[in-house]
N, C-alpha and C positions, 0 to 999 in steps of 0.2 A: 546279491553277493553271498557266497559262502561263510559261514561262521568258521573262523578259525579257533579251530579247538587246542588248549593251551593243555599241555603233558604235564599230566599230574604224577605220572612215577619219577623219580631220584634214583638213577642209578648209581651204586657206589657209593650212597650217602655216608659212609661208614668209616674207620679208619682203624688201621691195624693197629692200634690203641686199645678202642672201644672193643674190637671183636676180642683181644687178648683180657680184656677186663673182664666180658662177658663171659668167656670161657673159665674164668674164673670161680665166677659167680656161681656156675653150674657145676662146677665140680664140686662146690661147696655144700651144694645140696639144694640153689634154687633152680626151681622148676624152669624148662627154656623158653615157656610162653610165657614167662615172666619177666625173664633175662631179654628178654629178647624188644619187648615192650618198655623195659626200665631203661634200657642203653640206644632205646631206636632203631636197632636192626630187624631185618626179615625174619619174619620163625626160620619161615624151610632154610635160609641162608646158617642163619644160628645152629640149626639142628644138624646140618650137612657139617659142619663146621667140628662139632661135638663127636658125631659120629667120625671123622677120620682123624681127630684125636689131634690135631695140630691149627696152625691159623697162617694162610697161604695167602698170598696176593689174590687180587680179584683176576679175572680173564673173560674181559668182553670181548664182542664181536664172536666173528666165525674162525673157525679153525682152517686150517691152512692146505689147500689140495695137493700141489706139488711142494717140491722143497726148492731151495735159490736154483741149484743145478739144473733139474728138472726144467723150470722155466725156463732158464738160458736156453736150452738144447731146446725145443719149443720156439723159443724167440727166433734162435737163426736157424730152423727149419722153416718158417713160417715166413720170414725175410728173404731165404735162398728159394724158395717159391716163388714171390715177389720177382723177385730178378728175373726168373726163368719166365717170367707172366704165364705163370700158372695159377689163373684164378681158384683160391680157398674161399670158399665161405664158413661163414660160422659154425655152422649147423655140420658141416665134413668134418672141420677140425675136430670138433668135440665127440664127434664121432669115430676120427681117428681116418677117416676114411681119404688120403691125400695121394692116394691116386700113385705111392711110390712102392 
């Protein structure tokens, strides 16, 4: 049997509390690898955070290809194909290649 390996990263362990404290801290004159160790946050997160000078929500995941619209028109081009039994495959779609 395989070892299930248990995820030792924390994402988002933080809270926009902590990061506004720690921002603090650093304007104040301590160091970010410090601030950043004393409050439990990431350096690189701290230091991104510092450099654009404010404290923003976090944004996991992937960024978003189309937009709602986009989809829709997508959805029932892809459905009106369907109807017509005009076999799409994946690989056309994404290529754009639908034959119209």
């Amino acid at each position: 049997m395989p070892k299930k390996r248990e995820i030792s990263a924390n994402k988002v362990s933080w809270s926009t509390e902590t990061i506004e404290a720690a921002l603090k801290a650093v304007t104040s004159g301590e160091s970010i690898r410090k601030s950043a160790a004393r409050f439990d946050i990431s350096f690189s997160t701290l230091k991104n955070r510092v450099k654009a000078g404010k404290c923003y929500d976090p944004s996991l995941g992937r960024k978003c290809v189309f937009n709602e619209d986009e989809e829709k028109e997508i959805e029932e081009h892809v459905l009106l194909l369907s109807k017509l039994y005009f076999g799409l495959i994946l690989i056309k779609l994404r290529r754009n290649e639908t034959g119209s």
